[in-house]
TIRO-2110 file (N, C-alpha, C; in Angstrom, 1 decimal):
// TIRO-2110
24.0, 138.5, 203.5, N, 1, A
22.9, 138.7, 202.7, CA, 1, A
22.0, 137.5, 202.8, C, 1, A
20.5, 137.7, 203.3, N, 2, A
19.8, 136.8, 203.1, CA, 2, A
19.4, 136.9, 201.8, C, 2, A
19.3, 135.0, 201.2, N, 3, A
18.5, 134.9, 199.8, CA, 3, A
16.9, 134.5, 200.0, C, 3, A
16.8, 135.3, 198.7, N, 4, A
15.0, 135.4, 198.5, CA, 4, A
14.1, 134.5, 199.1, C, 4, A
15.1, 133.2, 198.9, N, 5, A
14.1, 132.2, 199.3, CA, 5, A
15.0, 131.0, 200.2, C, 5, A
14.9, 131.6, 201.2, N, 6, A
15.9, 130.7, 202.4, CA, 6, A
15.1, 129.6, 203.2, C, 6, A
15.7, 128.5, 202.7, N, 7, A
15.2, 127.4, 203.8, CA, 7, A
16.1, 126.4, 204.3, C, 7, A
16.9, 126.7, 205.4, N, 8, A
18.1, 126.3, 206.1, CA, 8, A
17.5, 125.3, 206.8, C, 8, A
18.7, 123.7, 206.5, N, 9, A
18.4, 122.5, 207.0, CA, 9, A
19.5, 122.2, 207.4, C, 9, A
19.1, 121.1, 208.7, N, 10, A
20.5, 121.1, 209.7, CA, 10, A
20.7, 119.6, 208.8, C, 10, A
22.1, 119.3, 209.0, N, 11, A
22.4, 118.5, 208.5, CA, 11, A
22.1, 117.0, 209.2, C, 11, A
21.9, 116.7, 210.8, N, 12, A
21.5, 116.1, 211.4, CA, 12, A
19.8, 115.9, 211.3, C, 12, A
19.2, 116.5, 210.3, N, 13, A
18.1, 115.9, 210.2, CA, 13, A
18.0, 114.6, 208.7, C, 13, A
19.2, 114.5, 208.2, N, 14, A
19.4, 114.0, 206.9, CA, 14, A
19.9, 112.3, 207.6, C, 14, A
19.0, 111.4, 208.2, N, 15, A
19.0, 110.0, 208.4, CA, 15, A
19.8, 109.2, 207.5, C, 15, A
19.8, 107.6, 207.9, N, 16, A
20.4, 106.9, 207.0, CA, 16, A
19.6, 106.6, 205.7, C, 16, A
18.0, 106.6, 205.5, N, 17, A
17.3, 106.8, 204.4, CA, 17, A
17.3, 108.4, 204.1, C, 17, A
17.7, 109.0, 204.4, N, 18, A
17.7, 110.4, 203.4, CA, 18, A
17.0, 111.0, 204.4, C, 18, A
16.4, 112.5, 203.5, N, 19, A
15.2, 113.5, 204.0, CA, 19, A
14.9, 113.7, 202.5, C, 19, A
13.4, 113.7, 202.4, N, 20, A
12.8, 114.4, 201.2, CA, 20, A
12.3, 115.9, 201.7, C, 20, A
12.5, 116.4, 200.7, N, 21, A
12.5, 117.8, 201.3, CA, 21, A
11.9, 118.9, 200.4, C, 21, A
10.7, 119.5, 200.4, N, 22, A
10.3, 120.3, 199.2, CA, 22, A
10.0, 121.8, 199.7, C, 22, A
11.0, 122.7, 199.0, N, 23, A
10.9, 124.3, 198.8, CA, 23, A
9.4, 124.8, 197.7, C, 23, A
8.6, 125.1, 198.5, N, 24, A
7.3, 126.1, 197.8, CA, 24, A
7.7, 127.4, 197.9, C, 24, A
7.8, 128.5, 197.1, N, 25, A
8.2, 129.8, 196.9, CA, 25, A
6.5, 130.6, 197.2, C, 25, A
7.1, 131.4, 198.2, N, 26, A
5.9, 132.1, 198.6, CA, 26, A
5.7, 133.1, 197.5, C, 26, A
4.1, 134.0, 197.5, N, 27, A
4.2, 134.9, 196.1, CA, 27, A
5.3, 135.8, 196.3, C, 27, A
5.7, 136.5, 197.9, N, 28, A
6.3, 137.6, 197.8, CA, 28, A
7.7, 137.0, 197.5, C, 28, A
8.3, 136.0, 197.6, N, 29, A
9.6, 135.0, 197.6, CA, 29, A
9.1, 135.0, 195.9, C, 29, A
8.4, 134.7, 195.2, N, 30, A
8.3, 134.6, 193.6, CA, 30, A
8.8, 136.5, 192.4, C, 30, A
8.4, 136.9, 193.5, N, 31, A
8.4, 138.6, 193.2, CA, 31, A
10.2, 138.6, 193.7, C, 31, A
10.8, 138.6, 194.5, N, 32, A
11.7, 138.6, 194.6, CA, 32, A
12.4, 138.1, 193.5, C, 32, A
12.0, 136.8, 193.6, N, 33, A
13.4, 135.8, 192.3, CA, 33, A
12.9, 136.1, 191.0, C, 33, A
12.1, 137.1, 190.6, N, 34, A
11.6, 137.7, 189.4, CA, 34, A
12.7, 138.8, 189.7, C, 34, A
12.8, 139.5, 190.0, N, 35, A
13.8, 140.6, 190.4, CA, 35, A
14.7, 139.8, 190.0, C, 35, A
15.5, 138.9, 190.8, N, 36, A
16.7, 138.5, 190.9, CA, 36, A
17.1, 137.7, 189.6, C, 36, A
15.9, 137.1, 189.3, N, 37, A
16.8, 136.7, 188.2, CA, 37, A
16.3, 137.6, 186.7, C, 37, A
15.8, 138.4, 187.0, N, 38, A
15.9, 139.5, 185.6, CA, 38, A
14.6, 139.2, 184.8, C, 38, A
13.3, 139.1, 185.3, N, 39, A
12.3, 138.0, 184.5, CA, 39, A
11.1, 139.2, 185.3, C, 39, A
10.1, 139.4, 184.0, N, 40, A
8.4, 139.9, 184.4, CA, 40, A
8.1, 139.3, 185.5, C, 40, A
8.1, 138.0, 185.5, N, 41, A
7.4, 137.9, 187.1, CA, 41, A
7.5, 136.3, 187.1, C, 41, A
7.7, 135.6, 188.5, N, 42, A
8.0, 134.1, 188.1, CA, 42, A
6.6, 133.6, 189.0, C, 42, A
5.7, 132.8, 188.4, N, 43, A
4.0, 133.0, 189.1, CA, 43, A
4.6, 131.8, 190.2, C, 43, A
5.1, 130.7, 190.0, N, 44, A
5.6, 129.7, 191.3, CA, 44, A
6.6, 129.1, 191.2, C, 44, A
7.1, 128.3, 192.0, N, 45, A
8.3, 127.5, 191.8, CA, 45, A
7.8, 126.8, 192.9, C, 45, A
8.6, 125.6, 192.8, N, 46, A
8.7, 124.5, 194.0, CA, 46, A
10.0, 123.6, 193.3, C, 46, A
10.5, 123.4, 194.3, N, 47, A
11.5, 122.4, 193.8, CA, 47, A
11.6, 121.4, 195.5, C, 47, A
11.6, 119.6, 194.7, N, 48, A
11.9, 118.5, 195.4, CA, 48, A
13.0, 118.2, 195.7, C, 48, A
13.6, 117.8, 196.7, N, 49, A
14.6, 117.2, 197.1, CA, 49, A
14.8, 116.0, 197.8, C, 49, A
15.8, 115.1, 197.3, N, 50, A
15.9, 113.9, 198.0, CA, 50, A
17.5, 114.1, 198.5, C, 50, A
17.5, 114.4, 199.7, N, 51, A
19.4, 114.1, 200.1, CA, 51, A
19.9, 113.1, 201.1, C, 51, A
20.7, 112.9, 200.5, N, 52, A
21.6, 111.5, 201.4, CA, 52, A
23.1, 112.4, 201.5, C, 52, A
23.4, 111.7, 203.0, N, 53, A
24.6, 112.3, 203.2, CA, 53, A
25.6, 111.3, 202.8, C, 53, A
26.8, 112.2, 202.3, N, 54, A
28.1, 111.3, 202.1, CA, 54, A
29.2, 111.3, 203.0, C, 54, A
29.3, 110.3, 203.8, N, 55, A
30.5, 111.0, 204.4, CA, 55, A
29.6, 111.3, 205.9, C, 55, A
30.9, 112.6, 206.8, N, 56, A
30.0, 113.1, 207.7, CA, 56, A
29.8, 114.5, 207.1, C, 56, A
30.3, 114.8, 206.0, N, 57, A
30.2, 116.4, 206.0, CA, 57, A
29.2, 116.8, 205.3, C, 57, A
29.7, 115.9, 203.3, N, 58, A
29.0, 115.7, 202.2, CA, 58, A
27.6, 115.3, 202.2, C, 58, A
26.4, 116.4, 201.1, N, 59, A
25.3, 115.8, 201.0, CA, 59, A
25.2, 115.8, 199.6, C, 59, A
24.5, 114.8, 199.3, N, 60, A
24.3, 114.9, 197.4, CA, 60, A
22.6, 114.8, 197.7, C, 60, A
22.4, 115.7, 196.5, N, 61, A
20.8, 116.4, 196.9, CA, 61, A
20.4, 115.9, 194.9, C, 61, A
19.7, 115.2, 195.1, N, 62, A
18.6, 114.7, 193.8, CA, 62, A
17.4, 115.6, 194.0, C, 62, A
17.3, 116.3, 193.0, N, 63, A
15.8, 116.8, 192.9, CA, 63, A
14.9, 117.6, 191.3, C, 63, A
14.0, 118.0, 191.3, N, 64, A
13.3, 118.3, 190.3, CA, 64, A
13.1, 119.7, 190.7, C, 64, A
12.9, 120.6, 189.7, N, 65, A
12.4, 122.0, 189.7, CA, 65, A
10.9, 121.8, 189.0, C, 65, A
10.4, 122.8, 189.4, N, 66, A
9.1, 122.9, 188.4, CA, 66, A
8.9, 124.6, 189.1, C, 66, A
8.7, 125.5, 188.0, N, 67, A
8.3, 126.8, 187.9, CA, 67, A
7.3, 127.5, 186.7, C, 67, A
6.4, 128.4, 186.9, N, 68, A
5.6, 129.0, 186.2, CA, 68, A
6.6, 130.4, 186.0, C, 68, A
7.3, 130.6, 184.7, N, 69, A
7.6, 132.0, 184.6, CA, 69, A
7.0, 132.9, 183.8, C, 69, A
7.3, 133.8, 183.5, N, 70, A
7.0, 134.6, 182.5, CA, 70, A
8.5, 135.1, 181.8, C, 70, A
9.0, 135.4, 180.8, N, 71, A
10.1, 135.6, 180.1, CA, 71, A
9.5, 136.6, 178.6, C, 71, A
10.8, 137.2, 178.7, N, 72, A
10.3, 138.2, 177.3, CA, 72, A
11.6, 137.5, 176.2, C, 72, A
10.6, 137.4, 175.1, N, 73, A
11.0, 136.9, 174.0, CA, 73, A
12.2, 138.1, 172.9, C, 73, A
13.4, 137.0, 173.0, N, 74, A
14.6, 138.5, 172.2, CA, 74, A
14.1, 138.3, 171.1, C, 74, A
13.1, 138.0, 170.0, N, 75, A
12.5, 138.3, 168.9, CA, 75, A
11.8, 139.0, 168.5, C, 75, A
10.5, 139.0, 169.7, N, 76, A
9.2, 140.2, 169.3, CA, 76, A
9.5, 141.0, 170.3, C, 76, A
10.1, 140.8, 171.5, N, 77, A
9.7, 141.7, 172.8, CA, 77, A
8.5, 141.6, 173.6, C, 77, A
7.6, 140.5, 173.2, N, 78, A
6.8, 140.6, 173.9, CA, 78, A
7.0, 139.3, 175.2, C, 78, A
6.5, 139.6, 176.0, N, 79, A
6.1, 138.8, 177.4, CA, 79, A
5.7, 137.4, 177.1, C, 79, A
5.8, 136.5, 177.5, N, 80, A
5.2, 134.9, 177.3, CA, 80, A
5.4, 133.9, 178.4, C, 80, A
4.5, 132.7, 179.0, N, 81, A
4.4, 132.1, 179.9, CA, 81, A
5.1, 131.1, 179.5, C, 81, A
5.8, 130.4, 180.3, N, 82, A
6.3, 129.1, 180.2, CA, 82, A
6.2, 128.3, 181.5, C, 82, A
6.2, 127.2, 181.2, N, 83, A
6.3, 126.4, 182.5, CA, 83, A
7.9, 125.3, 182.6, C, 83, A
8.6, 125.6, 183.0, N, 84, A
10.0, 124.4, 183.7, CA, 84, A
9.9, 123.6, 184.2, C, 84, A
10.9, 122.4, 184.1, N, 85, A
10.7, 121.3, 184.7, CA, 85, A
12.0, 120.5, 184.4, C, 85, A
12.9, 120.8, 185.3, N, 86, A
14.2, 120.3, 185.1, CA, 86, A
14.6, 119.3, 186.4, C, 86, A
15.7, 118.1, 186.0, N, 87, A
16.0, 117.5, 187.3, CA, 87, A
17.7, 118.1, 187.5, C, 87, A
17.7, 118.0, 188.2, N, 88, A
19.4, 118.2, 188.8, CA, 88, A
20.0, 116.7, 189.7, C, 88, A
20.9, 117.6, 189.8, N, 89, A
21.6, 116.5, 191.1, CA, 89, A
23.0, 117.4, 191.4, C, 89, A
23.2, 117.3, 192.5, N, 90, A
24.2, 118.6, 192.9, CA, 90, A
24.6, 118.0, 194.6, C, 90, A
26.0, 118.7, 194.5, N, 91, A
26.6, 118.2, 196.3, CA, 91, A
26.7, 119.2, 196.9, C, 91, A
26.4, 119.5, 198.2, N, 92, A
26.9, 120.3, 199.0, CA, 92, A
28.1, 119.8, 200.0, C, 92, A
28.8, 120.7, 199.8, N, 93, A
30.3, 120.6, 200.3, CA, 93, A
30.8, 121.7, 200.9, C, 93, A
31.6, 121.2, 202.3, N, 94, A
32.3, 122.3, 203.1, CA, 94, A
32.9, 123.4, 202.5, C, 94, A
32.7, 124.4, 202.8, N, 95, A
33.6, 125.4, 202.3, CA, 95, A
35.1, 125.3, 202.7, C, 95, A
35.9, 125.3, 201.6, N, 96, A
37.0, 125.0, 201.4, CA, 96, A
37.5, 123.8, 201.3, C, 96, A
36.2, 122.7, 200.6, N, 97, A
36.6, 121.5, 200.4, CA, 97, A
35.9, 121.3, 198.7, C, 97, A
35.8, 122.1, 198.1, N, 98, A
35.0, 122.3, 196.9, CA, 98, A
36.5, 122.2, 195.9, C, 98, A
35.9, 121.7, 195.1, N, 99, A
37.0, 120.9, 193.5, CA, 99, A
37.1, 122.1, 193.0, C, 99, A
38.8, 121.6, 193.2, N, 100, A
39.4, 123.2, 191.7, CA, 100, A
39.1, 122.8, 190.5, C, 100, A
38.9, 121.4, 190.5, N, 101, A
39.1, 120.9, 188.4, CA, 101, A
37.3, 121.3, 188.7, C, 101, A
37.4, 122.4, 187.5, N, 102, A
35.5, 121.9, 186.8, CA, 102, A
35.4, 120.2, 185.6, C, 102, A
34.6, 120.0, 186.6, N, 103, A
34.3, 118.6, 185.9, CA, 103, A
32.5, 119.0, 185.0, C, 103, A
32.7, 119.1, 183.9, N, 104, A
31.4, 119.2, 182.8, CA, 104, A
30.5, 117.7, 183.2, C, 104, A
30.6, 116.4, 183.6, N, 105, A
30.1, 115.5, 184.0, CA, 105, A
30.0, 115.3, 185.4, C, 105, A
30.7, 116.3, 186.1, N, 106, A
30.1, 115.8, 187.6, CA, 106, A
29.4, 116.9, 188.1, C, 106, A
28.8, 116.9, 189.3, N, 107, A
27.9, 116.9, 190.0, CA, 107, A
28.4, 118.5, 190.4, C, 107, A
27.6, 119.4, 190.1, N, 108, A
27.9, 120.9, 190.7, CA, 108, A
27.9, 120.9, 192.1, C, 108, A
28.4, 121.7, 193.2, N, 109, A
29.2, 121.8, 194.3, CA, 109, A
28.5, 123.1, 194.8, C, 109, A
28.4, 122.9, 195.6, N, 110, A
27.4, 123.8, 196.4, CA, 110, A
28.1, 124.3, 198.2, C, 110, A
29.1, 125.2, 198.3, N, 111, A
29.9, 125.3, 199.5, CA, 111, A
28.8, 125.7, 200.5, C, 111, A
28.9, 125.2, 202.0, N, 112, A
28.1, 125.5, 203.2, CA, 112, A
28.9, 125.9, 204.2, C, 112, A
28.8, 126.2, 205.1, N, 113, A
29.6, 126.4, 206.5, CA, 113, A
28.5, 126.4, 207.7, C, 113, A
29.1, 125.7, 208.6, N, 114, A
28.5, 125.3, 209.8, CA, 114, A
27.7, 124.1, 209.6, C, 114, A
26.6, 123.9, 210.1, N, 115, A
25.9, 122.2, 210.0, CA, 115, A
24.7, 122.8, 209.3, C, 115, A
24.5, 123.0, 208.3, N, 116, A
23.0, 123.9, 208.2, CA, 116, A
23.8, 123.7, 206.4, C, 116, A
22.8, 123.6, 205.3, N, 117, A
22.6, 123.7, 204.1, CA, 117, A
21.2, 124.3, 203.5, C, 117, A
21.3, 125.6, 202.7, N, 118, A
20.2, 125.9, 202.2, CA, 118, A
19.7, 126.1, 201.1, C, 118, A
18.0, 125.0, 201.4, N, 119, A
17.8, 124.3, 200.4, CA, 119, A
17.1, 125.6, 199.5, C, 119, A
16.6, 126.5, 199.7, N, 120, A
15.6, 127.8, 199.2, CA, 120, A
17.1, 128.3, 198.2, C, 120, A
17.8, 128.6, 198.8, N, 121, A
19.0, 129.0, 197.7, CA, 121, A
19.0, 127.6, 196.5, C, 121, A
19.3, 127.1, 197.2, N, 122, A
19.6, 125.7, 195.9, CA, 122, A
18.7, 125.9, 195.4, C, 122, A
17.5, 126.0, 195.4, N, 123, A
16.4, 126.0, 194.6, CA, 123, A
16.6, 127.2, 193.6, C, 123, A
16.8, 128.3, 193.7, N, 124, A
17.0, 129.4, 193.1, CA, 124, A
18.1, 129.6, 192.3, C, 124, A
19.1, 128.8, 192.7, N, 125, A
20.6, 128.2, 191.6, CA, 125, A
19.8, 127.8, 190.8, C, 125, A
18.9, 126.4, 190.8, N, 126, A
18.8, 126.0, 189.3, CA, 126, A
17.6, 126.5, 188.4, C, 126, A
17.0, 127.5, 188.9, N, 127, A
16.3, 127.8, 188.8, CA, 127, A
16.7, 128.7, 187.4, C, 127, A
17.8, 129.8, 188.3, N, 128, A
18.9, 130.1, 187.1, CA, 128, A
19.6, 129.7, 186.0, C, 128, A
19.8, 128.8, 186.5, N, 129, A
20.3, 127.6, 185.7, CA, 129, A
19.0, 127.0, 184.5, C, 129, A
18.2, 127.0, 185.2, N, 130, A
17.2, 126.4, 184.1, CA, 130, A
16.8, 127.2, 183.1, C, 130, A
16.8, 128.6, 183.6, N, 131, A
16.3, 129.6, 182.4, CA, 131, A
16.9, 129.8, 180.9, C, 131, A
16.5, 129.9, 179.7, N, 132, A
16.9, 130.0, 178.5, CA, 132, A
17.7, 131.5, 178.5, C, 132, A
18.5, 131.8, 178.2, N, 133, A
19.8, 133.1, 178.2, CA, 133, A
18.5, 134.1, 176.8, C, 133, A
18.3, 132.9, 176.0, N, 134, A
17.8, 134.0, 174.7, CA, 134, A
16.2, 133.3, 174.4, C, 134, A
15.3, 133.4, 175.4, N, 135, A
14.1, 132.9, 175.1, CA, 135, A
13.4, 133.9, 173.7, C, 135, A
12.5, 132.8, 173.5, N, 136, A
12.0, 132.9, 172.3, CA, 136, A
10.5, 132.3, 172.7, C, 136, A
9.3, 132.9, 172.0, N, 137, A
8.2, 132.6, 172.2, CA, 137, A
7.4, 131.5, 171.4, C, 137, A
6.6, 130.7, 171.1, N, 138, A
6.5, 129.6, 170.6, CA, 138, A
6.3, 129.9, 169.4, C, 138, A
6.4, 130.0, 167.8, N, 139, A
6.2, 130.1, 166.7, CA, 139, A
6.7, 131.4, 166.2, C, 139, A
7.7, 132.2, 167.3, N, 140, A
8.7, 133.4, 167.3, CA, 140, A
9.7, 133.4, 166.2, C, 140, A
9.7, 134.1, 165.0, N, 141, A
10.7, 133.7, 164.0, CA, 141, A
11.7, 134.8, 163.8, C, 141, A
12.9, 134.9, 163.5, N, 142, A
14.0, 136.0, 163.2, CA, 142, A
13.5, 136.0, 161.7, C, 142, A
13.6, 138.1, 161.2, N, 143, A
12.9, 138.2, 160.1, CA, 143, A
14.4, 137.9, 159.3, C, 143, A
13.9, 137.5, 158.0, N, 144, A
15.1, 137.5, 156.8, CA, 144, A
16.0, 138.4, 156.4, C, 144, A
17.3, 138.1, 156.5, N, 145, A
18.1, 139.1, 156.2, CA, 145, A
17.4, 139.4, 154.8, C, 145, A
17.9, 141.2, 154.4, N, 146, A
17.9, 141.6, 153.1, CA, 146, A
19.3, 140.9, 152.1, C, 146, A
18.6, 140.1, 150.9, N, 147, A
19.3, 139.9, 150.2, CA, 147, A
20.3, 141.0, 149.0, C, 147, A
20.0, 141.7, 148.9, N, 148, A
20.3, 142.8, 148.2, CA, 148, A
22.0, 143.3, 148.3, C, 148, A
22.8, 142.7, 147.6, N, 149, A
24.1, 143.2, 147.7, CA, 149, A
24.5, 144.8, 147.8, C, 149, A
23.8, 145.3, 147.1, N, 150, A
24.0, 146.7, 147.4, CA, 150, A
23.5, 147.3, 148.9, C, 150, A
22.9, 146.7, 149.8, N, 151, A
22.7, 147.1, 150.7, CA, 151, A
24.4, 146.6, 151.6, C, 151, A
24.7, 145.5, 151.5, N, 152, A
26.4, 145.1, 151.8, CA, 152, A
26.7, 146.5, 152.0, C, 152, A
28.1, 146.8, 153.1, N, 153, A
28.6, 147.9, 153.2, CA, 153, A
30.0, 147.6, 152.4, C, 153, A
30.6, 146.4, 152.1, N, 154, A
31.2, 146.1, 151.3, CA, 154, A
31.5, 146.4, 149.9, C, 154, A
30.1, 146.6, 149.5, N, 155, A
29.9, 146.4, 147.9, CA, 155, A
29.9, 148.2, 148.1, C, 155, A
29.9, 148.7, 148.6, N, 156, A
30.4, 150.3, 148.6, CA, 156, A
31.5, 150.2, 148.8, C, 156, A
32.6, 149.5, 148.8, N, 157, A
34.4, 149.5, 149.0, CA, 157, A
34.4, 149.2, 147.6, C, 157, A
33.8, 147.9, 147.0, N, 158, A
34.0, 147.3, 145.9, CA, 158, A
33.7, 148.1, 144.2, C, 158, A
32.9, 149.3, 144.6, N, 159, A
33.0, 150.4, 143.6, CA, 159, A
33.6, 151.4, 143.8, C, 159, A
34.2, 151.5, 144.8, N, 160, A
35.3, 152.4, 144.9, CA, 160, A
36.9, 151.9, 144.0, C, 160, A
36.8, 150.8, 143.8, N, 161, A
38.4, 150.8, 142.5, CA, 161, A
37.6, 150.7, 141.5, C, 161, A
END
């Protein structure tokens, strides 16, 4: 399976100062990862990268997301724009050399195979990653429960003795 937004880097281009490296999401690549990640429409993304290699295999990739989405709010239902802007930092690592312990303070793991890492995917991990599970639109409020005991389905057990 190719992903939405593939941009395959050989690992031999990653010097002893690094590679900066920046993913721009084309519109039809923005229409896709709207699909994919479950969203009205995501108007752009770009995400930076700075990677240094570790090792001969290991690369640790520092970078910034920045996206224009749109997301529908679980309060009113309606549609709303947001703009993202998150930093990461994340390793790519051999497949079959990725950590069984999940570590909540280290560095998420990103398996590759062959000499080639792709940065279009990574981009679309945290992209995932960045999105709110239960967005809400700006001054979006949950209405008040009814106070009214008698509405309780309880307090219908409670006149029954």
């Amino acid at each position: 399976m190719i992903p939405e937004c593939s941009r395959p880097v050989s690992l031999d281009r990653i010097g002893p100062d690094g590679l900066d490296y920046t993913v721009e999401a084309s519109p039809a690549e923005c229409g896709a990862l709207a699909l994919r990640m479950d969203l009205p429409a995501v108007h752009a993304m770009s995400c930076a990268f700075h990677l240094e290699r570790q090792g001969r295999d290991m690369v640790l990739a520092r970078g910034v997301l920045r996206a224009r989405i749109r997301q529908t709010c679980v309060v009113t239902l309606e549609d709303f724009d947001l703009a993202l802007e998150e930093r990461f930092r994340l390793r790519f690592v051999p497949a079959g050399q990725v950590s069984e312990e999940v570590d909540p303070e280290g560095d998420d793991e990103i398996p590759f195979t062959g000499n080639e890492i792709d940065l279009g995917e990574a981009a679309a991990e945290q992209l995932g990653l960045a999105l709110d599970p239960y967005p809400r639109m700006p001054g979006a409020e949950l209405p008040e429960q009814a106070a009214d005991p008698a509405e309780n389905p309880f307090a219908v057990l409670r006149r029954l003795n």
